[in-house]
C-alpha positions as CSV (number, residue, x, y, z in Angstrom):
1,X,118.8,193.7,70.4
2,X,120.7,196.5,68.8
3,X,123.5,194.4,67.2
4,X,121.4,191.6,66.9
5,X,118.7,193.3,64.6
6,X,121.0,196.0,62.1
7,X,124.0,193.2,62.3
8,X,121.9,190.3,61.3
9,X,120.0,192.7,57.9
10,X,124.1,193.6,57.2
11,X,124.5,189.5,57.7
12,X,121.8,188.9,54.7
13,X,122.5,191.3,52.9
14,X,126.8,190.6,52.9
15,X,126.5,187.0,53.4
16,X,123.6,185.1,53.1
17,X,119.6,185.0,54.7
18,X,118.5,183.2,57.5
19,X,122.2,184.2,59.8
20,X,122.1,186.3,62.8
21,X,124.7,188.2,64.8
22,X,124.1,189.0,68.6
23,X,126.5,190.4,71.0
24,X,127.4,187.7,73.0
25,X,126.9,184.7,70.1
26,X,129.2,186.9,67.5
27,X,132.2,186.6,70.5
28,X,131.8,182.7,71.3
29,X,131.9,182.0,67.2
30,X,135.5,184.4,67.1
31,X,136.4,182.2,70.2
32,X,135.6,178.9,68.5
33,X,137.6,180.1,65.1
34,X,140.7,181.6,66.8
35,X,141.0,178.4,68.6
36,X,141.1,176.0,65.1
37,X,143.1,178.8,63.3
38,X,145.6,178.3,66.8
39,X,145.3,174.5,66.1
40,X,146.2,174.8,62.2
41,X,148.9,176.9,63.3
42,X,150.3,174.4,65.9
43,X,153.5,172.7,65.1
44,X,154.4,169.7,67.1
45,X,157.4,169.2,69.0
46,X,158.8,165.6,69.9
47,X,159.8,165.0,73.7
48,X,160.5,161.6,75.5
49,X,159.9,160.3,78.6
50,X,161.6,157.7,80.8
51,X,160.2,155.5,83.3
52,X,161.5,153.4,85.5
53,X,159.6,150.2,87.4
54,X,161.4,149.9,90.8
55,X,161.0,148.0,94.1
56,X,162.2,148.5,97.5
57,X,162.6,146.4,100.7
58,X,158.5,146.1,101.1
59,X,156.4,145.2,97.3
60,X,154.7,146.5,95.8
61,X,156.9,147.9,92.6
62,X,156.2,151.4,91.6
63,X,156.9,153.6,88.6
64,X,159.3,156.6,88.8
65,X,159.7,159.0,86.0
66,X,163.4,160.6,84.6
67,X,163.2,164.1,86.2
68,X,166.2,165.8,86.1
69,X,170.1,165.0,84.3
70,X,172.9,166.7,86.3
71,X,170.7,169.1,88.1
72,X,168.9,170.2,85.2
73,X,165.4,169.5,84.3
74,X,165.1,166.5,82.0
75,X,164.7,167.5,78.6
76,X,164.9,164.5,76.0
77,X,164.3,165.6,72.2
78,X,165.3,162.5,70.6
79,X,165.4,158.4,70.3
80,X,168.6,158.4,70.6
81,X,169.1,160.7,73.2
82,X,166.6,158.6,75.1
83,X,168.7,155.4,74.4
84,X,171.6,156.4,75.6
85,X,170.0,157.0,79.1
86,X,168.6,154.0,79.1
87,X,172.0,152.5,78.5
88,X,173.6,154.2,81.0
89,X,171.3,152.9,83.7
90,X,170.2,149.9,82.6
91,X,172.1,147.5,84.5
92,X,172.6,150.1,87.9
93,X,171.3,149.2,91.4
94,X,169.0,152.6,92.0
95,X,168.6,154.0,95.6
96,X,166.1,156.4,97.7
97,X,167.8,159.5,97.5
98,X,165.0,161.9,98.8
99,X,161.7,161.9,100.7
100,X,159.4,164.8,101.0
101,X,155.9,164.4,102.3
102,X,153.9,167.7,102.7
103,X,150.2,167.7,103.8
104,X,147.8,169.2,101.7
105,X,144.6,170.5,102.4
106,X,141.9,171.0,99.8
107,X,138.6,172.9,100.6
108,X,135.4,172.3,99.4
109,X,134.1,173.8,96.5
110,X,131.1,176.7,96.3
111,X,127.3,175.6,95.6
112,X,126.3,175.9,91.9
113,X,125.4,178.7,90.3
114,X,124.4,178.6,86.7
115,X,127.3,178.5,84.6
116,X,129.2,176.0,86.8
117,X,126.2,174.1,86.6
118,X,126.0,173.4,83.2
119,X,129.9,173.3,82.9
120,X,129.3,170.4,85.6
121,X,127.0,168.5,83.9
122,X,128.6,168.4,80.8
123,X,131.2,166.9,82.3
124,X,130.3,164.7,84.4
125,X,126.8,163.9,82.5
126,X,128.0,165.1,79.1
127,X,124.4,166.9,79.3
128,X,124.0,169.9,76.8
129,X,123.5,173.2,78.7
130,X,120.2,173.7,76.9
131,X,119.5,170.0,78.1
132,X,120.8,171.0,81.9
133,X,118.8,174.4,82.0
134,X,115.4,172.0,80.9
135,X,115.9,169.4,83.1
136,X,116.3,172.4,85.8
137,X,113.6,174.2,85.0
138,X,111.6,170.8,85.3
139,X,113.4,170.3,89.0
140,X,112.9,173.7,90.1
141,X,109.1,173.7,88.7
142,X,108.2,170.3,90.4
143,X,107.9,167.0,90.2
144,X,105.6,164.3,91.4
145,X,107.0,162.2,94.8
146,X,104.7,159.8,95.5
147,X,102.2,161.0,98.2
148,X,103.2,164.3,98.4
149,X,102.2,165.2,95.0
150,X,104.2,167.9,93.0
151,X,107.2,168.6,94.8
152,X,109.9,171.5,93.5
153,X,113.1,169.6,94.2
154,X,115.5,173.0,93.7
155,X,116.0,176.0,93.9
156,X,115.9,178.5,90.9
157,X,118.1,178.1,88.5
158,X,119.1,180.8,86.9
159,X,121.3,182.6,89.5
160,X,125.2,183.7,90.0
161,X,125.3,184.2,93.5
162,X,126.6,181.2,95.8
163,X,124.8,182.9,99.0
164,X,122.3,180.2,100.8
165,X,119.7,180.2,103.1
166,X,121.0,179.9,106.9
167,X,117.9,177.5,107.4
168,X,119.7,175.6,104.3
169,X,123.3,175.4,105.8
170,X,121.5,174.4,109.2
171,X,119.8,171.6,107.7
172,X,123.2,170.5,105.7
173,X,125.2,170.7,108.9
174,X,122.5,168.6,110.5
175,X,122.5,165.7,107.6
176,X,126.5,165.7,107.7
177,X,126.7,165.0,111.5
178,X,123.9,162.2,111.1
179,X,125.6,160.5,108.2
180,X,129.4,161.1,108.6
181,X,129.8,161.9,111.7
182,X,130.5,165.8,114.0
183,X,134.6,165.8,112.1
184,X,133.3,166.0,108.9
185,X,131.3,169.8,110.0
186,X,133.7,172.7,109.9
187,X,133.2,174.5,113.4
188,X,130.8,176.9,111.3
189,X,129.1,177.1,107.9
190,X,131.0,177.4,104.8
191,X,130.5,180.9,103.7
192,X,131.9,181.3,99.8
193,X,132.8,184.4,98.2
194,X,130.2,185.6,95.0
195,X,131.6,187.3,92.3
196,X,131.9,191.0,92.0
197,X,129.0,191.4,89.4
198,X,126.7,188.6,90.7
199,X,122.8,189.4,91.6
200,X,121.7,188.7,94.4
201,X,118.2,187.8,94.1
202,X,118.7,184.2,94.3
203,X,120.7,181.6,96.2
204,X,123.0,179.5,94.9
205,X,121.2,176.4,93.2
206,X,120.5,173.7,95.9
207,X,117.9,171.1,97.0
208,X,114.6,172.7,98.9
209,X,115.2,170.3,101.6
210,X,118.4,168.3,101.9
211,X,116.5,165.6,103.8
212,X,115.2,164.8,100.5
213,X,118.3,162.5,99.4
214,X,118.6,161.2,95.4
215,X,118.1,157.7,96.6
216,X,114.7,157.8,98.5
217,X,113.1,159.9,95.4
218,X,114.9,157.9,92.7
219,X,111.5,155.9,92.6
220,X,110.4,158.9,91.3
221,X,112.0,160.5,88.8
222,X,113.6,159.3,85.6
223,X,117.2,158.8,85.1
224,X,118.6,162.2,83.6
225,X,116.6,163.9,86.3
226,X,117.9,161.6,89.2
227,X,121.6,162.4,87.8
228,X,121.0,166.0,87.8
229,X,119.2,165.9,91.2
230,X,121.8,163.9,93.0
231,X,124.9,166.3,91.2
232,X,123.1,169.2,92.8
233,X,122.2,167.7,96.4
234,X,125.9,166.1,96.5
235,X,127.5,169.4,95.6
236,X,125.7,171.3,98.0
237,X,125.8,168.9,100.6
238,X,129.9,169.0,100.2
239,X,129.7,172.5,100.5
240,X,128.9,173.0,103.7
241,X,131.9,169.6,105.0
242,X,135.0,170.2,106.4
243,X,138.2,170.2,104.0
244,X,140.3,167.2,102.8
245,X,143.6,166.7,104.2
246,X,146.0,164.5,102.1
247,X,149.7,163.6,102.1
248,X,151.5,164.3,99.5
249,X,154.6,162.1,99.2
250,X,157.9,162.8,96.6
251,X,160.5,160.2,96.6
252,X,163.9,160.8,94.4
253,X,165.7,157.5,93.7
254,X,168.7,158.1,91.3
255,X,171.0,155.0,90.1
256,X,174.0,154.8,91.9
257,X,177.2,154.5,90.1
258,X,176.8,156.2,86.7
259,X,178.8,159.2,85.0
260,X,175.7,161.6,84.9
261,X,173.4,162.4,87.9
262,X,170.1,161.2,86.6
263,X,167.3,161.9,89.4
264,X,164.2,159.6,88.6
265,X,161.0,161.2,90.9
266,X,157.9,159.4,91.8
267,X,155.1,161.3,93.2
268,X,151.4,159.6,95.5
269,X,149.2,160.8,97.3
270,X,147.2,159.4,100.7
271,X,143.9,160.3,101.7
272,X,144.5,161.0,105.5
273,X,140.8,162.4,105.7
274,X,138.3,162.5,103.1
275,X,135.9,165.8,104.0
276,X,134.1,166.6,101.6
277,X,135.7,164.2,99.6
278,X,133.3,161.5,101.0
279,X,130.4,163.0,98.8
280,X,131.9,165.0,95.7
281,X,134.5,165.5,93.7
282,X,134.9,168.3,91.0
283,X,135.4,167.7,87.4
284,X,138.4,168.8,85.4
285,X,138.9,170.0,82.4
286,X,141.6,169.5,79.3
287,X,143.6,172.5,79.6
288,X,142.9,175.2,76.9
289,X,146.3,176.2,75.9
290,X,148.7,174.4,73.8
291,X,151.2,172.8,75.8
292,X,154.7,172.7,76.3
293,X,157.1,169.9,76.7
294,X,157.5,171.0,80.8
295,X,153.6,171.8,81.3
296,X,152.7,168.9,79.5
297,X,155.1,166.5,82.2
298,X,153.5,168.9,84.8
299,X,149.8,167.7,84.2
300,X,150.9,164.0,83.9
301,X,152.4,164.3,87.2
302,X,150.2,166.1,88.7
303,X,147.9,162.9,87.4
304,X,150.1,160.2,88.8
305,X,149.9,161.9,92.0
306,X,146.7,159.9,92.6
307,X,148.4,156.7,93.3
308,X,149.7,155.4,96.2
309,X,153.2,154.5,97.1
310,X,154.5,151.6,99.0
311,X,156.6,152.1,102.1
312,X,159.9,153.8,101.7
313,X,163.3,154.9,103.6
314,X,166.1,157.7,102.5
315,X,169.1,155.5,101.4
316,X,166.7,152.6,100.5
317,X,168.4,150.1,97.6
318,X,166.2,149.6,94.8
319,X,166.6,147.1,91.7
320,X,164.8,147.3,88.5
321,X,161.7,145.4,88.0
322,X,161.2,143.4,84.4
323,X,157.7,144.5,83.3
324,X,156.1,142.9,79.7
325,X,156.9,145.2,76.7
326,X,159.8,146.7,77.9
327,X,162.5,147.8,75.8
328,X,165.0,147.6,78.6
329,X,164.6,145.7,81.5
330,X,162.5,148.3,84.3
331,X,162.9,151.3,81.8
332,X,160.3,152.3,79.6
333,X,161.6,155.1,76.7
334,X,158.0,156.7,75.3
335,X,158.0,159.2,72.2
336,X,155.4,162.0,72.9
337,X,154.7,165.0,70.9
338,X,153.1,168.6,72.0
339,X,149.4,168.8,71.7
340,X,147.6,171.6,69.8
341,X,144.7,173.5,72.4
342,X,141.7,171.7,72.6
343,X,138.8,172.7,70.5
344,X,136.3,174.0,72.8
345,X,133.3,171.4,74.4
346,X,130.2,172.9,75.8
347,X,131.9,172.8,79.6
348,X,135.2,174.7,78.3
349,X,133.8,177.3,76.5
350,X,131.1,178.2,79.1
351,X,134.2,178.5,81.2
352,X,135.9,180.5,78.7
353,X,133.0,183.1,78.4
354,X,132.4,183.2,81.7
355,X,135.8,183.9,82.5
356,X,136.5,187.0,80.1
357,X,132.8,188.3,81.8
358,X,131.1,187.7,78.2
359,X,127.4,187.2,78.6
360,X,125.0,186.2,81.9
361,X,125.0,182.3,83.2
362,X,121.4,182.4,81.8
363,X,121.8,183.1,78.7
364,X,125.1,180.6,77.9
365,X,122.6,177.3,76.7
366,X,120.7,179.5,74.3
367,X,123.8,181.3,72.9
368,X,125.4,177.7,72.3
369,X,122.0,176.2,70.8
370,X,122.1,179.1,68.1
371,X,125.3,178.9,66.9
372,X,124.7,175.5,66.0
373,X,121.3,175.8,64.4
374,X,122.8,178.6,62.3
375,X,125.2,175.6,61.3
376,X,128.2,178.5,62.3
377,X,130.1,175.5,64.4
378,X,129.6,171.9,64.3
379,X,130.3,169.2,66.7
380,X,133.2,166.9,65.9
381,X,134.5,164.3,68.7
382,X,131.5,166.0,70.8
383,X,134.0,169.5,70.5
384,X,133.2,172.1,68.6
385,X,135.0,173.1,64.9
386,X,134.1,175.9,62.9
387,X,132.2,175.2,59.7
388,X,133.2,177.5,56.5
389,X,130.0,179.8,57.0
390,X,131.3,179.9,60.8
391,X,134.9,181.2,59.8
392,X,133.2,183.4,56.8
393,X,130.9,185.1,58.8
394,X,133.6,185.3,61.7
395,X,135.7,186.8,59.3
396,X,133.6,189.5,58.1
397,X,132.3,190.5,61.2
398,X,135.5,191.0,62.7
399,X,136.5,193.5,59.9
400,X,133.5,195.2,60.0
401,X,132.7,195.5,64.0
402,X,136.0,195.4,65.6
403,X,134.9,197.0,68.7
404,X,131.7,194.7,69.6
405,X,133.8,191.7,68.6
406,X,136.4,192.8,70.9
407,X,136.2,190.4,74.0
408,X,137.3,193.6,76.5
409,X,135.2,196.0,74.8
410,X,132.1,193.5,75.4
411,X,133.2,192.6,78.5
412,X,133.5,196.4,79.7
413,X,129.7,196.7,77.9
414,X,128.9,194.1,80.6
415,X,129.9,195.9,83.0
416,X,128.2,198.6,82.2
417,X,125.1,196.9,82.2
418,X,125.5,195.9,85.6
419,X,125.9,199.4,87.1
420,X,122.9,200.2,85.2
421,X,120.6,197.6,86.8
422,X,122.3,198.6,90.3
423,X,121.5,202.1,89.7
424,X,125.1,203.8,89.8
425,X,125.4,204.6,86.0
426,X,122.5,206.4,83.6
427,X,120.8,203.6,81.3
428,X,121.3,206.7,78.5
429,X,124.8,207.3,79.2
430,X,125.6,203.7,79.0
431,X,123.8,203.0,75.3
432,X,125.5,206.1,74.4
433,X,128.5,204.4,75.2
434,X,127.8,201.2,73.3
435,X,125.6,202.9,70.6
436,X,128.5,205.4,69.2
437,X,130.9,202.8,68.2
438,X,128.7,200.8,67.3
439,X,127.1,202.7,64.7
440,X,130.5,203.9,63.3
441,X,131.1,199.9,63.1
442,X,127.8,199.3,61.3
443,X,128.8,201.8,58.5
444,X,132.1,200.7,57.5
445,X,131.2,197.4,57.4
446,X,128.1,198.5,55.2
447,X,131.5,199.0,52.8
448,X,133.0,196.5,53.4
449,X,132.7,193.5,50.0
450,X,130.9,190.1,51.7
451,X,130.6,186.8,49.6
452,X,127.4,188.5,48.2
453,X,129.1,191.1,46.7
454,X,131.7,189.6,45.3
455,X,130.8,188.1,41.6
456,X,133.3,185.2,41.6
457,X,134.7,184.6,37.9
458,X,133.4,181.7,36.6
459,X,136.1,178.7,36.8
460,X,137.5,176.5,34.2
461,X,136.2,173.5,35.1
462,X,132.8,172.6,32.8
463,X,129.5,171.2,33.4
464,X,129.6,167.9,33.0
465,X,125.7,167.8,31.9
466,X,126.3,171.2,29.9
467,X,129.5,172.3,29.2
468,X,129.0,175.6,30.5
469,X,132.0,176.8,32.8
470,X,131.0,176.4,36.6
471,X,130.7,179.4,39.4
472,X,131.8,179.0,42.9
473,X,128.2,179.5,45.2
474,X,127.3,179.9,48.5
475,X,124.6,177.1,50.1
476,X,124.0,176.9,53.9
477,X,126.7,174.4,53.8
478,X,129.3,176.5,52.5
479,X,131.0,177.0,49.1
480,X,129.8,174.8,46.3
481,X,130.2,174.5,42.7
482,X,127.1,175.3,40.4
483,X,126.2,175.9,36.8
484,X,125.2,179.4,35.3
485,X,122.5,177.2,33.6
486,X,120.3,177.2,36.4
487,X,119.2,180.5,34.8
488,X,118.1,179.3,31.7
489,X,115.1,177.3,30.2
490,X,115.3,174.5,30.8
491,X,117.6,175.0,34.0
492,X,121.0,173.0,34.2
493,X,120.9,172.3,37.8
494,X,124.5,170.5,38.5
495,X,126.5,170.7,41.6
496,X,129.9,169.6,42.8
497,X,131.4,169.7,46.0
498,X,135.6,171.3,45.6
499,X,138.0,172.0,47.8
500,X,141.0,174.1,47.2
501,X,144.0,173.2,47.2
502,X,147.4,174.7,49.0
503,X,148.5,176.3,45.7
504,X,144.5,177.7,44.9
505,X,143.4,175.3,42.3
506,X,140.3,173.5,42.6
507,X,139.5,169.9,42.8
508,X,136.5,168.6,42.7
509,X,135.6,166.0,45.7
510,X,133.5,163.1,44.4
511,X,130.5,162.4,45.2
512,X,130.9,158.8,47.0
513,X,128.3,156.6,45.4
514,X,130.1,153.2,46.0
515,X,127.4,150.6,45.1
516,X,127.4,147.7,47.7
517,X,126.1,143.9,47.7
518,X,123.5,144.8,49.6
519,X,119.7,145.0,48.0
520,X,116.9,147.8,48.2
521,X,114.5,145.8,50.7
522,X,111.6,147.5,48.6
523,X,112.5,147.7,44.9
524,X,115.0,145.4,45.1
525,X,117.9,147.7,43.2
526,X,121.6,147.8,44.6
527,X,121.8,150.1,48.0
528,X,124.7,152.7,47.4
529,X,127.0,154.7,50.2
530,X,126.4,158.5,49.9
531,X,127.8,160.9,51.9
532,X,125.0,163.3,54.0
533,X,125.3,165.8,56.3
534,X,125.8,164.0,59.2
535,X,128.2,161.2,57.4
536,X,127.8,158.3,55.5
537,X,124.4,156.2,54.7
538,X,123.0,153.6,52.6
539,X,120.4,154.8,49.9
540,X,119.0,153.1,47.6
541,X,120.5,153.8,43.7
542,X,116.8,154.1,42.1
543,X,116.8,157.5,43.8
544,X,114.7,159.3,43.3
545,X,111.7,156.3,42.5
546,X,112.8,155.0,45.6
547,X,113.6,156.6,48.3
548,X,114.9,154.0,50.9
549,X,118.0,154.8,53.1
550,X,119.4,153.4,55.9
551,X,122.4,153.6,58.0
552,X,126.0,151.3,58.0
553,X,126.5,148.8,60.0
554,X,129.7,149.0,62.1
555,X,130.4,145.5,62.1
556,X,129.1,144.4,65.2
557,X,126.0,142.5,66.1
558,X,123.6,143.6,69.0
559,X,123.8,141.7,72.0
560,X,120.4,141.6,72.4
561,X,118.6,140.5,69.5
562,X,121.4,139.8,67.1
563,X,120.8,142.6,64.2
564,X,123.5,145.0,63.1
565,X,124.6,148.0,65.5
566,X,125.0,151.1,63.4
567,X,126.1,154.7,63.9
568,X,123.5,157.3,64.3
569,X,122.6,160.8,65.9
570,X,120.7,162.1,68.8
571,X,118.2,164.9,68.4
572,X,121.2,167.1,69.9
573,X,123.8,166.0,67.8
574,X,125.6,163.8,69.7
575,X,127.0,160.4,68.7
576,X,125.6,156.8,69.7
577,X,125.3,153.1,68.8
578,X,121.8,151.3,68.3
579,X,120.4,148.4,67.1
580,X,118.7,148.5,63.4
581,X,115.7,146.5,64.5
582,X,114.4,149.6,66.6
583,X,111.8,149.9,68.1
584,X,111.2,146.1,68.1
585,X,114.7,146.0,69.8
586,X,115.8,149.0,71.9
587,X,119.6,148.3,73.1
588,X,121.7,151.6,72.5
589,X,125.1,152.7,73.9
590,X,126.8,156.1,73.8
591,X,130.7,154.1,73.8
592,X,131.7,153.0,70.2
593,X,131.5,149.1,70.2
594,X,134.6,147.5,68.6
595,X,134.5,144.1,66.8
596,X,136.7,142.1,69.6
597,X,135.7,139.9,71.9
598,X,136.5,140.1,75.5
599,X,139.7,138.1,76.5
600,X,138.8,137.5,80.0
601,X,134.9,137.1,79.9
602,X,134.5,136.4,76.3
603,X,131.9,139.5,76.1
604,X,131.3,139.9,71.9
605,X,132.7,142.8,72.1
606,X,134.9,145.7,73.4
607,X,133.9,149.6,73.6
608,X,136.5,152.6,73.2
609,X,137.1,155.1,76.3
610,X,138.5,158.1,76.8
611,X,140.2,159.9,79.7
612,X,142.4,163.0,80.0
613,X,144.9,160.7,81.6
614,X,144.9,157.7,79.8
615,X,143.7,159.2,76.5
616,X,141.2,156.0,74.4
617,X,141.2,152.4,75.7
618,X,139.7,149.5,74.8
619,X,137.3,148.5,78.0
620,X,134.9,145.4,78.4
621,X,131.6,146.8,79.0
622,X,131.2,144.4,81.5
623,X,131.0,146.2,84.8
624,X,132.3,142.6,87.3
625,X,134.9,142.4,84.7
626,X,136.9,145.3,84.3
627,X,139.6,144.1,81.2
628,X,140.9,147.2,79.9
629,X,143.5,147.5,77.3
């Protein structure tokens, strides 16, 4: 309340009204900015990749990637570097120079506390953590199950402890041995380690009764609360099984008779017993660093390792396999490039706070919900970006308050906190602590020029309706042109949108108007495309008599009914596809449809997907289909 109340005045007074600074919020904007200015700084580097298609004695073929030249690790910059490989190999009888197979065993993971909770469901659910923490407190608070009447399906919710109930981990055992069988329970019950600061007034978050499965109370609940319910109950319920064991297989086939020693490594992985497996399986997340040419190979083996192999033998001959689209018969040269660090999704920066001990699991879906309705990051590709009042505000703050935007310093501050509410350190000597800096921090930046205080020259680029020379403002969107007439009577009230360029001049971005074919259903006069806040729309060009808009079609008609799917946003933000006849017609879809019909089923259209390992596909949304391309 401190930095939130004196930061904020400084905020209106330096900046603008209506921002706010807190001391958690103030930290995940600098996160969100430091990543893009990472990304802008990012340069690219070009890499390629060589795989060859192989069979042994026993189908079927499999895929083995270049992985070492000579004893070295492969590293292939070029084209042509890659095409001379791919000569050299191209026409060699390949055999099995190396098996490895090592067994693996991966335990299950804790019960949910908070923060893994909502990092969870945005994953898996792509749930909001403000939406997560609702449909919890809903959960937790009850909900009717038929006969029984108002039933509270979880535990509470806001908690960072992973300690349950013996009674709870009893009950578990008790549900494991009935449906999977006594060699699915570990010999006792799962115990997991809490982290140091944790409070332990609560368990971890967890059905009230595991008894109570998703399936025989989906009757009664809706769907976002049956796909929270059933996440919780499924990771609980693998909490308290017995580990995985898998086999990890390496085989190294190399081509026999050429000058270099090229070692081509295929990697798969078998499922010797499923544990918890059998019930849940933990999300993952894009890594957060930029990566390198070797960690980037690392995660794409490490994603192969999934697959299966067929049955192989050291010494083994193995011939090439012609595949469709290959450059060289069995060999497939790819061109990859570096990738910047991810921007930041609700999931990864959760993690990211949580991490560095910034802020309390309870707290992380309100801190994310205000930093977007103080439009300081936007949502683009569902990750978040910085918007200019973001990286302005970001900016000033971290000149003016370099301590409490100092991720240890706040982090230490946490800390502190904690041994407050325990009891070992004074509540005095621990605002005393904070306070001192703080106030130092709050003066200098008191000094410090913000956008406010600095009287931009006026340009030379005139009014178009006056002639008077335009000034660069400040708007809740950002920067904006505006004309020094707006004082005068009568008020010139033009506005341009700019943007500046490398060198610092200014050009002036165009206001899109593009008048289309298309008629104003009520007046009659052409519909125009303007750009809005959230992207393009149709209005109507006797604006402001008539005030019709509506949204662009994409192209694609609705399965349905037949009108025109469009592009629109849901109350949080995010992306979707619906019908224009709603609410007469009500078929949406969060996948953007693509104007190509299915080749196998002849479904109207396709829908774009993405995965971390496979990046975006074209897939028929046909589930007894499957086409994928």
């Amino acid at each position: 309340r401190i930095v939130g109340y004196q930061g904020s005045q400084l905020l209106w007074k330096k900046v603008r009204r209506g921002l706010s600074m807190g001391r958690v919020q103030s930290v995940a904007v600098k996160l969100i900015c430091e990543r893009e200015r990472e990304r802008e700084a990012f340069r690219p580097e070009e890499y390629w990749t060589i795989t060859a298609t192989l069979v042994g004695e026993h189908p079927p073929p499999f895929e083995a990637k270049l992985h070492s030249i000579n004893g070295q690790e492969a590293d292939v910059r070029t084209a042509q570097e890659a095409e001379r490989i791919v000569r050299a190999v191209r026409d060699q009888t390949f055999v099995v120079q190396a098996i490895e197979r090592k067994e693996k065993k991966r335990n299950p993971v804790a019960p949910f506390i908070t923060s893994r909770l909502q990092q969870e469901a945005a994953r898996k659910l792509r749930f909001s953590p403000k939406k997560t923490m609702t449909l919890a407190q809903q959960l937790y608070e009850g909900m009717v199950i038929g006969k029984e009447g108002p039933v509270g399906l979880i535990t509470y919710m806001r908690t960072d402890s992973t300690r349950i109930a013996r009674e709870a981990a009893e009950e578990a055992r008790q549900v494991i041995s009935e449906r999977f069988g006594s060699q699915y329970l570990p010999s006792t019950p799962n115990v997991y380690k809490t982290q140091k600061a944790a409070q332990e007034a609560h368990e971890a978050i967890r059905p009230t009764s595991v008894h109570r499965d998703p399936e025989s109370i989906r009757p009664f609940l809706d769907r976002d609360h049956y796909q929270l319910y059933k996440l919780i109950w499924n990771r609980f319920l693998a909490s308290q099984m017995a580990p995985a064991l898998l086999e990890v297989t390496r085989v190294d086939c190399r081509p026999e008779h050429t000058a270099d020693t090229y070692v081509f490594r295929a990697t798969g992985t078998v499922v010797k017993f499923a544990g918890h497996l059998a019930v849940y399986q933990e999300g993952k997340d894009a890594e957060l660093a930029a990566q390198s040419r070797k960690a980037e190979r690392a995660t794409e083996e490490e994603d192969e390792a999934e697959r299966q192999l067929p049955v192989l033998s050291e010494g083994e001959p193995l011939r090439l396999v012609a595949q469709e689209g290959q450059a060289a018969p069995g060999l497939t040269p790819k061109q990859h490039f570096t990738q910047p660090p991810p921007r930041y999704n609700e999931a990864l920066l959760i993690r990211e706070l949580e991490e560095k001990g910034i802020g309390r699991p309870s707290t992380y879906a309100s801190i994310i919900s205000t930093i977007q309705e103080r439009r300081y990051v936007e949502k683009v590709d569902g990750r978040f970006a910085p918007t200019e009042t973001g990286l302005t505000v970001n900016d000033f703050l971290v000149k003016g308050f370099p301590d409490i935007l100092d991720v240890d310093f706040t982090s230490l501050m946490e800390k502190e906190l904690d041994e407050v509410e325990e009891g070992e350190k004074q509540w005095v000597t621990a605002v005393r602590d904070f306070y001192l800096p703080f106030s130092k921090d709050i003066e200098k930046a008191k000094r410090l020029p913000g956008p406010k205080d600095t009287v931009a020259p006026p340009t030379n680029i005139p009014c178009e309706k006056c002639g008077r020379m335009m000034e660069i403002k400040w708007g809740r969107n950002g920067k904006f042109l505006a004309c020094p007439g707006y004082r005068e009577d009568p008020p010139c009230k033009n506005t341009q949108n700019f943007e500046k360029l490398p060198d610092g001049t200014i050009k002036i971005v165009a206001k899109e108007d593009t008048t289309t074919d298309e008629k104003c259903e009520k007046c009659g006069s052409p519909m125009v495309i303007k750009n809005g806040r959230f992207g393009k729309f149709l209005a109507c060009s006797a604006y402001p008599t008539c005030k019709t808009t509506k949204p662009i079609p994409i192209g694609v008609k609705c399965p349905k009914d037949g009108g025109d799917l469009t592009q629109k946003r849901s109350k949080k933000g995010r992306t979707f596809y619906a019908c224009t006849n709603y609410p007469k017609c009500d078929f949406a879809l969060w996948d953007r449809p693509v104007a190509k019909p299915c080749p196998q089923c002849r479904a109207p259209f396709l829908v774009e997907k993405y995965s971390k390992q496979t990046g975006t596909s074209l897939v028929c949304r046909n589930d007894e289909c499957g086409h994928k391309e």
